[in-house]
VEXDREN-2710 file (C-alpha; in Angstrom, 1 decimal):
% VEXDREN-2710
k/r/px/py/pz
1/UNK/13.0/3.4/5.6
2/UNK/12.5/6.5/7.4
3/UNK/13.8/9.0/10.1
4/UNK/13.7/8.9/13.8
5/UNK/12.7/12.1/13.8
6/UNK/12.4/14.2/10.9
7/UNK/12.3/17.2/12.2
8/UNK/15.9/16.4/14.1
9/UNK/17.2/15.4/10.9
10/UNK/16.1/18.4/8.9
11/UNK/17.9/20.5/11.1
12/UNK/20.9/18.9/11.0
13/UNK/21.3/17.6/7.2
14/UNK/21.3/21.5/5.8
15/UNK/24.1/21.7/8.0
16/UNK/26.2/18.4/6.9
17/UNK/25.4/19.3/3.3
18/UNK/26.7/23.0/3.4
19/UNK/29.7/22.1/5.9
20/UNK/30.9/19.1/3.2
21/UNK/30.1/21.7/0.0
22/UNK/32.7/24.4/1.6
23/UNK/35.3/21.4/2.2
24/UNK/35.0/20.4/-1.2
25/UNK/36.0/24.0/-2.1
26/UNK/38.7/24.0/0.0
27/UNK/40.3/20.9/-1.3
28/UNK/39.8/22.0/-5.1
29/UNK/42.0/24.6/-3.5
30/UNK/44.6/23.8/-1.5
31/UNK/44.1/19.8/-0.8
32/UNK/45.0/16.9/-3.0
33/UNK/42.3/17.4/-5.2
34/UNK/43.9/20.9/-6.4
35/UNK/46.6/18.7/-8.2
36/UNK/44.9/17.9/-11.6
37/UNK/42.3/20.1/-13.2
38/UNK/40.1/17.0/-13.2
39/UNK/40.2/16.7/-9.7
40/UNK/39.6/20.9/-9.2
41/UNK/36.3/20.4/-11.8
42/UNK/35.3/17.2/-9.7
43/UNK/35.4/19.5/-6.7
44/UNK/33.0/22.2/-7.9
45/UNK/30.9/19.9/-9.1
46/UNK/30.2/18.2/-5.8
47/UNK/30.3/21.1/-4.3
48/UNK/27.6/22.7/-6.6
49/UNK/25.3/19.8/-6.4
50/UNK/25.4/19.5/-2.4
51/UNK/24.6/23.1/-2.7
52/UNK/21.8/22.4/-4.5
53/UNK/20.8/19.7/-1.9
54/UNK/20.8/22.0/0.7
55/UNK/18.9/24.4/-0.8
56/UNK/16.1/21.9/-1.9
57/UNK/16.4/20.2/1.9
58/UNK/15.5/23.5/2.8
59/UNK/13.0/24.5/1.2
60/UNK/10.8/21.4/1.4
61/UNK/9.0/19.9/4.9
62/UNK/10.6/17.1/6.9
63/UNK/7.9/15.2/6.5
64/UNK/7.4/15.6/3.3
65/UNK/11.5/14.8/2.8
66/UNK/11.0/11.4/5.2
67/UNK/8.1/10.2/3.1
68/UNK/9.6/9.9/0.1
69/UNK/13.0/8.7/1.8
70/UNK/15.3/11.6/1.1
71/UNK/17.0/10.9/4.4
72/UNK/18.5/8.2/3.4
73/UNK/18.8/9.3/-0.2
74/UNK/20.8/12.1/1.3
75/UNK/22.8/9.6/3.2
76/UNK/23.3/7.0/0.3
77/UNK/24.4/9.9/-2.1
78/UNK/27.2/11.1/0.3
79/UNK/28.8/8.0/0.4
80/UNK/28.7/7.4/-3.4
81/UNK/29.8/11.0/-4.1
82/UNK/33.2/10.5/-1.2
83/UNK/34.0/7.0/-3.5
84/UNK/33.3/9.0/-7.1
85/UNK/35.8/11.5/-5.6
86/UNK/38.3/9.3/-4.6
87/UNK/38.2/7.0/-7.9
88/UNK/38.5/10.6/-10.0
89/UNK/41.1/12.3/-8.3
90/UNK/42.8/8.4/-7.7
91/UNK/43.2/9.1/-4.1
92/UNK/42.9/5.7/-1.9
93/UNK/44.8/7.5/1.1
94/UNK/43.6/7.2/4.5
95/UNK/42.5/11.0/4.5
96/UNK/40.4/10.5/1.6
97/UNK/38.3/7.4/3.0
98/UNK/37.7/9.4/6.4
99/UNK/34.9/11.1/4.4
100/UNK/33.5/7.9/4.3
101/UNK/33.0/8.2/8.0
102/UNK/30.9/11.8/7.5
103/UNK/27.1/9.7/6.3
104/UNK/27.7/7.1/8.2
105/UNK/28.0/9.4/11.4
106/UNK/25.2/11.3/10.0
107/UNK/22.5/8.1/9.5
108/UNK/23.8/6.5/12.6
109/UNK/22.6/9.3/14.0
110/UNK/19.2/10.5/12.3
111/UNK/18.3/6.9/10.8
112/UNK/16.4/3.7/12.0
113/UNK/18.5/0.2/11.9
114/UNK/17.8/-0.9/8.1
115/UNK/18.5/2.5/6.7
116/UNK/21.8/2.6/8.7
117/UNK/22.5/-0.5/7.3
118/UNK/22.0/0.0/3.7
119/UNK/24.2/3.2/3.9
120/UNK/27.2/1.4/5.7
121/UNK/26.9/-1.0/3.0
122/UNK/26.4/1.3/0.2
123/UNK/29.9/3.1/1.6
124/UNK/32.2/0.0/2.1
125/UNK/31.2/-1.5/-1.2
126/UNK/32.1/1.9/-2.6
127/UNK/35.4/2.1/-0.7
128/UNK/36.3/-1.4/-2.2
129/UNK/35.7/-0.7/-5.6
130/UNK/37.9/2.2/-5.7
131/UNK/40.5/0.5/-3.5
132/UNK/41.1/-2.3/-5.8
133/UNK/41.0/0.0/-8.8
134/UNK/43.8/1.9/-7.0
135/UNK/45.7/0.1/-5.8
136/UNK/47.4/-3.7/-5.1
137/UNK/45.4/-6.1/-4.8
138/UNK/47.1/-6.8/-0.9
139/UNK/46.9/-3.3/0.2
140/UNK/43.3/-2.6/-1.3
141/UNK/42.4/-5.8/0.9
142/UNK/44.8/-4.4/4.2
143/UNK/42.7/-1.1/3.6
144/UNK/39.3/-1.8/3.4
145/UNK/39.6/-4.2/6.4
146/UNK/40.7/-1.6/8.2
147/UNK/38.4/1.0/7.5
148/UNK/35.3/-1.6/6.7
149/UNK/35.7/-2.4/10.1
150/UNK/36.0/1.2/11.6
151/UNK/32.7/2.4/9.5
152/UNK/30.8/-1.2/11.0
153/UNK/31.7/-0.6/14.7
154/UNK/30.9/3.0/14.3
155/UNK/27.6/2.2/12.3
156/UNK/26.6/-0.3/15.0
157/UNK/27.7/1.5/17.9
158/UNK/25.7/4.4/16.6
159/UNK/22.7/2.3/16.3
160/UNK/22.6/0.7/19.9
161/UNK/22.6/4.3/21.4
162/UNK/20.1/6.1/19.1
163/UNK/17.5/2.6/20.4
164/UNK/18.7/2.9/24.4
165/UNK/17.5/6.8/23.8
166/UNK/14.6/6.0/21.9
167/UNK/13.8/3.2/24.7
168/UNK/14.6/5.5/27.5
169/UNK/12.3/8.1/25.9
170/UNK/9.5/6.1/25.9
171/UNK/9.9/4.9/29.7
172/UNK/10.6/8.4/30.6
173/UNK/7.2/9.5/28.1
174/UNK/5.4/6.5/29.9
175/UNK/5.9/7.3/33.5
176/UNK/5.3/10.9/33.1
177/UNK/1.7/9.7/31.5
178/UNK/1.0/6.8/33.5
179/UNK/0.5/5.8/37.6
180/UNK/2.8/3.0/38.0
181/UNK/0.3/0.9/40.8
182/UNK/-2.7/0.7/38.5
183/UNK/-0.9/1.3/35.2
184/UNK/-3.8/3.8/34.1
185/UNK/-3.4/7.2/32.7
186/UNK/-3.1/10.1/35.2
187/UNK/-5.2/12.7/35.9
188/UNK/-3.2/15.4/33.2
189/UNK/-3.7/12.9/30.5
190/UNK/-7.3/12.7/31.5
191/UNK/-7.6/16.5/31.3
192/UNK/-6.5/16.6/27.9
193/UNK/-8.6/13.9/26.5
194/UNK/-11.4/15.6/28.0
195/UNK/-10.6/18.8/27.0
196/UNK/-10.4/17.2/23.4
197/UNK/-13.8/15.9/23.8
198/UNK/-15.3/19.1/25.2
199/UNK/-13.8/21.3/22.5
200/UNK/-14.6/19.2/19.1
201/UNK/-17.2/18.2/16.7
202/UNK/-15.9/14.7/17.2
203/UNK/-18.3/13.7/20.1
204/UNK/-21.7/14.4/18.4
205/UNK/-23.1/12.3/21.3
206/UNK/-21.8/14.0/23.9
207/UNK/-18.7/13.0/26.9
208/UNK/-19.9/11.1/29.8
209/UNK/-17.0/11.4/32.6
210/UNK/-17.8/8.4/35.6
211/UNK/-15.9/8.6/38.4
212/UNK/-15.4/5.6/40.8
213/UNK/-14.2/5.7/44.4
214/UNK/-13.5/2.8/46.7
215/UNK/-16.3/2.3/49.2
216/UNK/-13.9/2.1/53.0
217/UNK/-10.8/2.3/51.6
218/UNK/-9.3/3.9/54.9
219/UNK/-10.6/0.6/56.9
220/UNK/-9.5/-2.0/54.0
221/UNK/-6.0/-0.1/54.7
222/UNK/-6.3/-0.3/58.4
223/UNK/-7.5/-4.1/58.6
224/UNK/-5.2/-5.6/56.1
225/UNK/-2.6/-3.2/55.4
226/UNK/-1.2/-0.7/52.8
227/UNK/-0.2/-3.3/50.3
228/UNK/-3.8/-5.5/50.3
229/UNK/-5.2/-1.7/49.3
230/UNK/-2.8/-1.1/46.6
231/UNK/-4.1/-4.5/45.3
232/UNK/-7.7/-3.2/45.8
233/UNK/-6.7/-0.4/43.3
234/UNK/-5.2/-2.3/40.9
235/UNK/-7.3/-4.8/40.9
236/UNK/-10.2/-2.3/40.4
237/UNK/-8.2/-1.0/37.7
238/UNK/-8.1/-4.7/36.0
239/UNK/-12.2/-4.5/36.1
240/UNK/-12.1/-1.4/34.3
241/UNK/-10.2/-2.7/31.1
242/UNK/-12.3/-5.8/31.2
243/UNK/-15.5/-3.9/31.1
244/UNK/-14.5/-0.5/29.4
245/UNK/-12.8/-1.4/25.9
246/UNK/-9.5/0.7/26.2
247/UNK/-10.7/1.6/21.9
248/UNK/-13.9/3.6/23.5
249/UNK/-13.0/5.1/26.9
250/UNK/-10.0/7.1/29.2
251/UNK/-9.7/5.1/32.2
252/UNK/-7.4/6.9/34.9
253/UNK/-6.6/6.8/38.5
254/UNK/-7.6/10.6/39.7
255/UNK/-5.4/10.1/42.9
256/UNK/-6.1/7.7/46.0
257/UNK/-8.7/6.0/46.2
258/UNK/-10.7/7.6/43.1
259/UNK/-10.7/6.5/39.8
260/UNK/-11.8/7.7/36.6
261/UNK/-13.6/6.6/32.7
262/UNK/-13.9/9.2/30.4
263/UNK/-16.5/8.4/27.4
264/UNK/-15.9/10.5/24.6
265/UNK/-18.8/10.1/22.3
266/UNK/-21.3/8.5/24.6
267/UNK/-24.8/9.4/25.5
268/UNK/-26.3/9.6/29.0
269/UNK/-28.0/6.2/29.3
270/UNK/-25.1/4.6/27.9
271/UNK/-22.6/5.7/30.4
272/UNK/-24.9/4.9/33.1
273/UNK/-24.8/1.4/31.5
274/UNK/-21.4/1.2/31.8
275/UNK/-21.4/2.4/34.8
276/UNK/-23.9/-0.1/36.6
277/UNK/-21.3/-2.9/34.6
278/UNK/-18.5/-1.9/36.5
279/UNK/-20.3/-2.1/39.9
280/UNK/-21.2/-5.4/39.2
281/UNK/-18.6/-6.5/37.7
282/UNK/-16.8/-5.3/41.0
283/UNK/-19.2/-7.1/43.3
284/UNK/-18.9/-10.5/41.3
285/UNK/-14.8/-10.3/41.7
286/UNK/-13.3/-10.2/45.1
287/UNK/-9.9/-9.8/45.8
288/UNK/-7.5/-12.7/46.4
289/UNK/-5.7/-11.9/49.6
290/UNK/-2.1/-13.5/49.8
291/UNK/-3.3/-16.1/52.8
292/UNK/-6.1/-17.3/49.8
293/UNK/-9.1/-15.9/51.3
294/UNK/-11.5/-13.6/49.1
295/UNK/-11.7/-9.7/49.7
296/UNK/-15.3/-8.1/48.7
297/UNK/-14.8/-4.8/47.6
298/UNK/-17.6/-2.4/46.8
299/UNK/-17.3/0.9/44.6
300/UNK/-19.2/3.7/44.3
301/UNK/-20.0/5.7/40.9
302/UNK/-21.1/9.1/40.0
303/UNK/-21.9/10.0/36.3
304/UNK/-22.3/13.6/34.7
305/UNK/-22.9/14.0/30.8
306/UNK/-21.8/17.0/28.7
307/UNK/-23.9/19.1/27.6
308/UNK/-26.5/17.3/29.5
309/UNK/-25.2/18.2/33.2
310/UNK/-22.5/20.5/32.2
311/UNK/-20.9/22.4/29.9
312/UNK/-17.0/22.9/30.5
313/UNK/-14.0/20.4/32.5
314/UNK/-14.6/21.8/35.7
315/UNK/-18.3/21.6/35.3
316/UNK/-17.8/18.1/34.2
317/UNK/-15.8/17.3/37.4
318/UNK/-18.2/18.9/39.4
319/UNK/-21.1/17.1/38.6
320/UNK/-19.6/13.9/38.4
321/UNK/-18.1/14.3/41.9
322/UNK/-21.6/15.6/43.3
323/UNK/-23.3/12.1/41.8
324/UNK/-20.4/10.7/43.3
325/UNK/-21.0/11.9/46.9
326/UNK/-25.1/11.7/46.6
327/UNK/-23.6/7.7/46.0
328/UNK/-21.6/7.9/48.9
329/UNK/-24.9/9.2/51.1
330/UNK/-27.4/6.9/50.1
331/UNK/-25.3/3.9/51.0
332/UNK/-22.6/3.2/48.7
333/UNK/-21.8/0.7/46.1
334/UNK/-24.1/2.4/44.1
335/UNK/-24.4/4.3/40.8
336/UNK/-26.0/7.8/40.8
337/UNK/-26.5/10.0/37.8
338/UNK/-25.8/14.2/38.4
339/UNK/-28.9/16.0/38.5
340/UNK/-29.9/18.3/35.3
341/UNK/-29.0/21.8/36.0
END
């Protein structure tokens, strides 16, 4: 069971841990624990070992801390140490069991479903054992219905936000990454797996950037409308993942009309291979217009190879988008390779 985000967590559980060690001294001072010596020792014990826990929280990496599950440890150990408190200094009062409410706050917060779980559990199985140790057997059960049922709502409450975040996260991460008509990566995305490409020893091969542009796009517009050429892209876009394996290429929609696969780790003659696929693969698949009737749509590709045409991104681009337009010139729906420089 681990974190939602360790890093969050870090910051926040040195904090909880230090906050709860001073409160501990304040009641072996002046609270109810100051009443019997037992209760004072019990006090500066707990406070001593959540110093301790701060420091060693501190000290260590988050990630090193959500591997071997001290999140929840942390979170599991506060509730146990509220009930060992309670049963010592035989305090069942309402006060008392509020601490209860401090780790379950704190996972609800920093801690996936199933860890949230297991410490709600963990703290209302400890708040019954010391409530029916304490006290009468109908008050213990008046009690811990009471505050079972506060720590549950809170615990699930907690839970349902921290997953609409984490969901609304993801849609925000996800449109800022992908164009919503074809549903492939956008052209920032694309820069970075290129720059990637361009920059490391992982591509011994070389990166082969094709670039594919819709052969009369403006008259597909103009005879059948805006929508019929936001199919064209789209559909386009389908032929891509059917012939590019997502596992082996970047496919993203540059802007327009112009599209984009980005083959990290692929020599020259291969990309023009995959390349020459898609245009037939485009030929062989009209579009389906809504009155039934079938739309032939032609593409046209330009390929560039790094180091073999170019060297940097922009270099990249460029030749790419020069094959591109010596495509577009000698007729279209056609493949052309950039010339060696």
């Amino acid at each position: 069971m681990r974190a939602r985000d360790p890093r969050a967590a870090a910051r926040t559980a040195v904090l909880v841990l230090l906050v709860c060690a001073v409160t501990m001294l304040v009641f072996s001072l002046f609270g109810p624990n100051a009443v019997t010596t037992t209760g004072t020792i019990a006090s500066w014990v707990t406070a001593v070992v959540l110093g301790f826990l701060a420091l060693a929280y501190q000290l260590s990496t988050p990630e090193t801390i959500d591997r071997r599950g001290g999140y929840v440890l942390i979170a599991v150990i506060g509730a146990l140490l509220c009930c060992l408190m309670n049963w010592i200094t035989e305090d069942p009062s309402a006060g008392a069991q509020a601490f209860l409410a401090f780790p379950v706050l704190w996972a609800g917060v920093n801690l996936r479903r199933s860890a949230v779980a297991l410490v709600t559990a963990v703290a209302i199985t400890g708040d019954a054992v010391v409530l029916f140790h304490l006290e009468p057997l109908g008050h213990a059960i008046s009690d811990l219905s009471f505050f079972g049922a506060v720590l549950a709502v809170m615990a699930v409450m907690l839970v349902r936000s921290a997953e609409t975040h984490d969901r609304l996260v993801v849609l925000l991460q996800t449109q800022a990454t992908t164009d919503s008509l074809t549903g492939l990566v956008n052209r920032r995305v694309l820069d970075e797996a290129m720059g990637r490409a361009l920059t490391t020893q992982l591509a011994p091969l070389g990166t082969a950037l094709v670039l594919v542009d819709v052969d009369s796009f403006k008259a597909i517009n103009d005879q059948h409308g805006h929508p019929v050429g936001d199919d064209a892209l789209a559909h386009i876009a389908g032929v891509l993942r059917a012939v590019v394996r997502a596992g082996d290429a970047v496919l993203s929609r540059m802007g327009g009309d112009e599209l984009a696969v980005l083959l990290p780790d692929c020599p020259s003659d291969v990309a023009v291979r995959r390349a020459t696929e898609v245009l037939d693969a485009v030929r062989s698949s009209p579009l389906v217009l809504p009155d039934g009737s079938l739309l032939a749509i032609s593409v046209s590709l330009g390929v560039a190879h790094a180091p073999s045409h170019a060297v940097g991104l922009e270099e990249l681009y460029a030749a790419a988008d020069a094959a591109l337009y010596t495509a577009k010139r000698a007729g279209r729906g056609r493949v052309e390779v950039a010339r060696v420089p």
